[in-house]
GUVO-20819 format. One record per residue: residue in one letter; x, y, z of N, C-alpha, C in turn. Coordinates in steps of 0.1 Angstrom, whole numbers, padded with zeros to 4 digits. Example, Ala and Ser with C-alpha at 12.3 -4.5 7.8 and 13.67 -1.06 7.14 Angstrom:
REM residues 2
 residuo  n.px  n.py  n.pz ca.px ca.py ca.pz  c.px  c.py  c.pz
       A  0132 -0057  0078  0123 -0045  0078  0132 -0033  0078
       S  0128 -0022  0071  0137 -0011  0071  0129  0000  0079
This chain:
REM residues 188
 residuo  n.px  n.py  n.pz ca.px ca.py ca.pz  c.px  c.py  c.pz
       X  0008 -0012  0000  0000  0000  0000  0009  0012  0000
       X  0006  0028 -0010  0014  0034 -0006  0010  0043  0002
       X  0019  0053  0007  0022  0057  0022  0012  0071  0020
       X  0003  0072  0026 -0009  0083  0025 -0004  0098  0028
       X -0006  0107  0028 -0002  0120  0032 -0012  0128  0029
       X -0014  0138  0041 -0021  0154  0037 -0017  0162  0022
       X -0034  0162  0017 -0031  0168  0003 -0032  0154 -0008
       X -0033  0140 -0003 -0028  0128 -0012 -0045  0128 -0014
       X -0047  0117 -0024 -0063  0113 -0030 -0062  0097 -0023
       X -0075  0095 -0020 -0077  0082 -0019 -0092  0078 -0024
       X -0094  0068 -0021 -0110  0065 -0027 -0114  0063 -0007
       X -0130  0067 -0012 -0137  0065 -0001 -0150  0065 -0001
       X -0160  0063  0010 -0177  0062  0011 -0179  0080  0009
       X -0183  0081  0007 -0189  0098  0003 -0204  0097  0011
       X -0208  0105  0017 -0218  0103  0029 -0229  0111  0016
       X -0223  0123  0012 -0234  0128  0002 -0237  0120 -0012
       X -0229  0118 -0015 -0229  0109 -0030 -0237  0096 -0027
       X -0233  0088 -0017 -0232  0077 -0014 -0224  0067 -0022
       X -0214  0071 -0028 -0206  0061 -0033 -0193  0063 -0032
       X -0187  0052 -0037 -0171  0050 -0037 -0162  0063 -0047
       X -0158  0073 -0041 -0153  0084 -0050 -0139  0087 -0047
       X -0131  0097 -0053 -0119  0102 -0051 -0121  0114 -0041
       X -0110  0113 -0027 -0116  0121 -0021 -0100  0128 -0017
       X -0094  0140 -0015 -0081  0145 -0011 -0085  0145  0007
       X -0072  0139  0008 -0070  0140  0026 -0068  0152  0028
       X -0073  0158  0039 -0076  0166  0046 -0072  0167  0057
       X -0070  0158  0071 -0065  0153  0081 -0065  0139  0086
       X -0049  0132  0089 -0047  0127  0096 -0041  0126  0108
       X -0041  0113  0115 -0039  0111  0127 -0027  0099  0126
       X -0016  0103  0128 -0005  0094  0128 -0008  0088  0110
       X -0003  0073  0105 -0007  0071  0095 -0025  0065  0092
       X -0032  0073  0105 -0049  0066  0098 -0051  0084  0097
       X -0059  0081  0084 -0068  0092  0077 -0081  0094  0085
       X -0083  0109  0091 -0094  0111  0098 -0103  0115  0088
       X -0100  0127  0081 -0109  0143  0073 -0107  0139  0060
       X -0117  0137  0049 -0114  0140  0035 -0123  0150  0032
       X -0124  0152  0016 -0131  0157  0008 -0133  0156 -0004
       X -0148  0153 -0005 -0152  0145 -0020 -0144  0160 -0030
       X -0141  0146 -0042 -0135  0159 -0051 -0145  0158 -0062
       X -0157  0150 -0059 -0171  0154 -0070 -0183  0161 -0063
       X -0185  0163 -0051 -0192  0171 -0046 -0190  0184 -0036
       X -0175  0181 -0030 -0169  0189 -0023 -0175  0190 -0007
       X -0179  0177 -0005 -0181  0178  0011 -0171  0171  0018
       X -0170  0180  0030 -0157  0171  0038 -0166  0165  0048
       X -0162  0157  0049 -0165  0145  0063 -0157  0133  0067
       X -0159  0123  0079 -0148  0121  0085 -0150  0107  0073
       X -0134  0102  0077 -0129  0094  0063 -0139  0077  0066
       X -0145  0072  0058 -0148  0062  0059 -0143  0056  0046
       X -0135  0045  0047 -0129  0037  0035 -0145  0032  0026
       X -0137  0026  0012 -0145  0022  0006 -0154  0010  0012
       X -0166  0012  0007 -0173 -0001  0014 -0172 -0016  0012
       X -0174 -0026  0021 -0169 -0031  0023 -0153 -0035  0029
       X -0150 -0025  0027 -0134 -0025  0031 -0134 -0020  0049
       X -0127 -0025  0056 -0123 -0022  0074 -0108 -0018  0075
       X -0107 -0017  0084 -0092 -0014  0089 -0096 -0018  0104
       X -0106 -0025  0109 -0105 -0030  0121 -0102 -0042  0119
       X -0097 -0051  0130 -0097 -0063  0130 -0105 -0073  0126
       X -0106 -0084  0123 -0116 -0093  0120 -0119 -0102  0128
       X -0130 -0113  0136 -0136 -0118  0141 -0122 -0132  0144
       X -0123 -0133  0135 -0111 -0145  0130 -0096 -0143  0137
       X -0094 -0128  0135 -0077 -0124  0137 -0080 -0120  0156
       X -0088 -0120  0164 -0088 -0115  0172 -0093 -0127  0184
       X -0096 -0139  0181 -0101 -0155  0186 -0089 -0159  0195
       X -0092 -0161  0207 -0079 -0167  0216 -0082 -0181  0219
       X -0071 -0182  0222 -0073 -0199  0226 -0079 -0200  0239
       X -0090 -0208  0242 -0094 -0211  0253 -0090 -0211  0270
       X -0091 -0204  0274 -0087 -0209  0289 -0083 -0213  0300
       X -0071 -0219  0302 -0069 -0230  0311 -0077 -0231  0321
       X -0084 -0241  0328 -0091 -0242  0342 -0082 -0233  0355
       X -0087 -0225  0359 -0081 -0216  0366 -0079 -0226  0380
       X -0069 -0222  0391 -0065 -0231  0397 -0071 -0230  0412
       X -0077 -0220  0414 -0087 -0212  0421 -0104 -0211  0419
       X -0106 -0220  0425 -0124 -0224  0423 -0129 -0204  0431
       X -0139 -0203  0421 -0147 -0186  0418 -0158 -0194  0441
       X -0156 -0184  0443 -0169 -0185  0458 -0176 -0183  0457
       X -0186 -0189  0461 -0201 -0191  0458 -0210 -0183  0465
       X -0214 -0177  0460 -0221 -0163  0465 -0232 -0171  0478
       X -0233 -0166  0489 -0240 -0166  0498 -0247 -0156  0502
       X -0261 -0160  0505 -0273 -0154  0505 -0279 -0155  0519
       X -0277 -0142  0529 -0280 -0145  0546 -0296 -0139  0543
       X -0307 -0146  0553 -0317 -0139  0554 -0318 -0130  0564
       X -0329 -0124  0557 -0335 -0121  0570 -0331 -0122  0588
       X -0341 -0135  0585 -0341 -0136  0604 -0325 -0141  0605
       X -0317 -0149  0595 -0300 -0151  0599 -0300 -0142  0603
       X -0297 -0129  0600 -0290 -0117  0603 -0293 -0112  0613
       X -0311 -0112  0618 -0315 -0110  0632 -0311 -0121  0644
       X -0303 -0130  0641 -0308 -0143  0648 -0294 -0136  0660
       X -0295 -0142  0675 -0282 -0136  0682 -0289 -0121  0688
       X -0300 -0116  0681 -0296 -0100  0685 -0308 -0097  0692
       X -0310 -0087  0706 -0322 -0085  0714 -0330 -0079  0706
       X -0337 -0083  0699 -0349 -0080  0693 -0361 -0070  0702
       X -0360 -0076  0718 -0374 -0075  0722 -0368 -0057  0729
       X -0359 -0056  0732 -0351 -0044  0732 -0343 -0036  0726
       X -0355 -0037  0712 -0352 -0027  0699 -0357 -0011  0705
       X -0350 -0004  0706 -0350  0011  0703 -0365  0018  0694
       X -0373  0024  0694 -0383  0031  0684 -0375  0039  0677
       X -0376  0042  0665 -0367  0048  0657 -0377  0061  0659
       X -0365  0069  0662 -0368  0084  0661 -0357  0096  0655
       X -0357  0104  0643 -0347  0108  0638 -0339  0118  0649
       X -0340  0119  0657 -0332  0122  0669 -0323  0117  0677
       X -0325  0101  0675 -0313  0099  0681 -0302  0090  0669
       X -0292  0084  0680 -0285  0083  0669 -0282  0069  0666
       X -0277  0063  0656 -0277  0043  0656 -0267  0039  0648
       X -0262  0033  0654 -0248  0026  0648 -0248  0011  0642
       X -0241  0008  0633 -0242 -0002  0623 -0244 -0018  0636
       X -0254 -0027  0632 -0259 -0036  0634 -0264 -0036  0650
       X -0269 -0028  0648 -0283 -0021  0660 -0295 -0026  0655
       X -0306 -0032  0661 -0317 -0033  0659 -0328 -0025  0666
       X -0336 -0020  0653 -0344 -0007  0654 -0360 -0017  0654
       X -0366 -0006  0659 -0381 -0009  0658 -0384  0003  0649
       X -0391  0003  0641 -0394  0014  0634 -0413  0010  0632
       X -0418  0022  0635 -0437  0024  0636 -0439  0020  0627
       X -0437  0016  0611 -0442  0016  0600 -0437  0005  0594
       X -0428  0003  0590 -0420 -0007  0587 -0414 -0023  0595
       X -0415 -0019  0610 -0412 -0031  0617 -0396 -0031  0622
       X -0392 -0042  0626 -0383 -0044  0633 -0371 -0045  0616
       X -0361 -0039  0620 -0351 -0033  0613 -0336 -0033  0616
       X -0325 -0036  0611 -0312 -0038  0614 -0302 -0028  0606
       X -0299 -0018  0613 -0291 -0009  0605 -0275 -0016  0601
       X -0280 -0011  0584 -0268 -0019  0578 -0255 -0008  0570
       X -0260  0009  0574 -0246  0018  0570 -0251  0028  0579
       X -0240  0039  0580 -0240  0048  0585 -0235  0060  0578
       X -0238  0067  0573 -0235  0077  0562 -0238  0091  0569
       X -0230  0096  0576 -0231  0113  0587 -0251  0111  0590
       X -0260  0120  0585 -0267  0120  0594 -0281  0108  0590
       X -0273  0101  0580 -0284  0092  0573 -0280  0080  0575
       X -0288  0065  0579 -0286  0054  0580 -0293  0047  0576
       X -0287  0033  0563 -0294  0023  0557 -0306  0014  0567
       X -0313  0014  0566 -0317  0002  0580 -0326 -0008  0566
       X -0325 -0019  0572 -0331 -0033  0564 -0339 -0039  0571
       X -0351 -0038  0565 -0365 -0047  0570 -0364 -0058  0560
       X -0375 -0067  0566 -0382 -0080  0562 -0383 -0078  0543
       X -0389 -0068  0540 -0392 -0063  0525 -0382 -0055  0519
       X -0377 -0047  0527 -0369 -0038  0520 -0359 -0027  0527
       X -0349 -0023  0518 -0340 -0017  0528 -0344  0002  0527
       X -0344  0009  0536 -0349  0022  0531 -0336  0032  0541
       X -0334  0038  0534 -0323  0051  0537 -0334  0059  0549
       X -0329  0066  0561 -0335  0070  0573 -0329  0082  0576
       X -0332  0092  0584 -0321  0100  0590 -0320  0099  0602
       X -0312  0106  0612 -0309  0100  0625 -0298  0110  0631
       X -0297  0112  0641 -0287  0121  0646 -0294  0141  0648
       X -0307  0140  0647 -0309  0153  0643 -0311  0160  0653
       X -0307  0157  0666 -0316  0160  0681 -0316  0175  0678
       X -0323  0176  0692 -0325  0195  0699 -0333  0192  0699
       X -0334  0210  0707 -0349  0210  0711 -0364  0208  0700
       X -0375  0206  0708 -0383  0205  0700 -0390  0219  0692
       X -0395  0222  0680 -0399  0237  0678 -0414  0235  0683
       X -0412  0245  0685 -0428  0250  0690 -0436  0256  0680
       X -0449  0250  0680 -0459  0249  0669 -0462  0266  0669
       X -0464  0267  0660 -0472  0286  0659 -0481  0285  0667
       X -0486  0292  0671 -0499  0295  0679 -0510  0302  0664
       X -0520  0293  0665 -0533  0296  0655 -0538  0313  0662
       X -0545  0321  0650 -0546  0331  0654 -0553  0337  0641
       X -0565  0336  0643 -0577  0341  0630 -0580  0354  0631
       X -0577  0354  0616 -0578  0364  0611 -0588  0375  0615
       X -0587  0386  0619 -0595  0398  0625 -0602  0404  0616
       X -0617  0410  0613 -0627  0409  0610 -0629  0423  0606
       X -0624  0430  0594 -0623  0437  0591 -0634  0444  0576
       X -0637  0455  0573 -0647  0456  0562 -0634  0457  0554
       X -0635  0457  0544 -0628  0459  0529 -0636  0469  0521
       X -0627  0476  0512 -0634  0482  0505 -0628  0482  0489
       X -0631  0486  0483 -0620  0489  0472 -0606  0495  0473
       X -0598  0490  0464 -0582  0491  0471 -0578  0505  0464
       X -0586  0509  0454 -0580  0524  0453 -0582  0531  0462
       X -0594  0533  0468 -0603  0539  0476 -0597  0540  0496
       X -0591  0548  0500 -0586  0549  0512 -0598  0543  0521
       X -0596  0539  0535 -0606  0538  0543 -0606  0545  0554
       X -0619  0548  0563 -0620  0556  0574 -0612  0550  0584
       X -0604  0552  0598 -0604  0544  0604 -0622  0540  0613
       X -0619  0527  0615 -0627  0522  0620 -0627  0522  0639
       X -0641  0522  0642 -0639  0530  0659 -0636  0511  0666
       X -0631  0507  0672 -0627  0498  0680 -0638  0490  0689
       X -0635  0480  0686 -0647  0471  0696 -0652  0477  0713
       X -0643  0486  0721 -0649  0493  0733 -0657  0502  0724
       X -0654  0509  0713 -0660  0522  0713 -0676  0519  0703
       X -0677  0506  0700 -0690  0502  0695 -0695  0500  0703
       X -0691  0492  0714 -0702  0489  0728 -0707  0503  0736
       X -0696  0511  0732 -0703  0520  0744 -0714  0530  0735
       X -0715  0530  0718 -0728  0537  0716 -0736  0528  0716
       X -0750  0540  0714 -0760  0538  0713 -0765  0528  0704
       X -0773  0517  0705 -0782  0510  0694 -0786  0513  0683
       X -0790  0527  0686 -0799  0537  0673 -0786  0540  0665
       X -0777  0544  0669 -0768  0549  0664 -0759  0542  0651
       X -0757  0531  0654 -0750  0518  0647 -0754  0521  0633
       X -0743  0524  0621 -0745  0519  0610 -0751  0506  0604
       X -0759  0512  0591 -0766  0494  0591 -0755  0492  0580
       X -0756  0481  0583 -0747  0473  0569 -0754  0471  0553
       X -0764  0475  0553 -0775  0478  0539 -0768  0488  0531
């Protein structure tokens, strides 16, 4: 084969043409051709040899010989259940899980929802714990104090009027009680 160079012609796939044409190199990479350009349509694109032709390996050139039996038998994955994993551990003086305190790897938790549970990571303030069904990510470690609920407090009983429109002030619940009956705006 002769030795390719920037500026040299070769034949190639033409992505526009679709066929096998004369195309000038444009860029390579060491001796493989990246870039041509068709010299009957003038598009450059990256170089694909003529078809059917590869420059990869073939199925055939790449076949190894088989394996010797390795001298080291592979270990056989073992599968602990459930209650294995609980078996040995005080179950009946499982902890309630509450994200305040804090639990360390193979602790057994009671959790409200889920059941009895065996924490199996500890990741800063988050720990894996593993039930019967499933394993669920938790948080833990969050103590302090507790916040105190807002205090409820309904809304005060005010007239509205139109928002362009300024309002009077309004006389205060002593100063309604102390007029007169007759006196009282009607709400009509």
């Amino acid at each position: 084969m002769a030795t390719q160079k920037v500026g040299g012609e070769v034949d190639a796939q033409c992505t526009r043409c679709k066929m096998n044409l004369a195309h000038t190199i444009l860029a390579m990479v060491g001796p493989k051709i990246v870039r041509v350009r068709c010299n009957t349509c003038g598009g450059d694109h990256a170089f694909r040899g003529a078809a059917g032709v590869t420059d990869r390996p073939t199925k055939a050139s790449t076949t190894r010989a088989p394996r010797a039996a390795s001298s080291t038998p592979r270990a056989e994955k073992v599968i602990i259940s459930f209650d294995e994993q609980l078996a040995g551990k005080d179950i009946a003086s499982a902890p309630k899980y509450s994200p305040k305190d804090t639990y360390k790897v193979d602790q057994v938790i009671h959790h409200p929802t889920f059941g009895v549970g065996l924490v199996t990571a500890v990741r800063g303030d988050k720990v894996d714990l593993t039930f019967r069904s499933d394993t669920k990510t938790l948080v833990h470690g969050r103590g302090g104090p507790p916040t105190d609920k807002p205090a409820f407090s309904p809304p005060t009983t005010r007239q509205s009027g139109p928002a362009d429109k300024p309002m009077a002030e309004l006389p205060s619940d002593a100063e309604l009680d102390a007029l007169p009956e007759t006196s009282l705006p009607s709400g009509d």
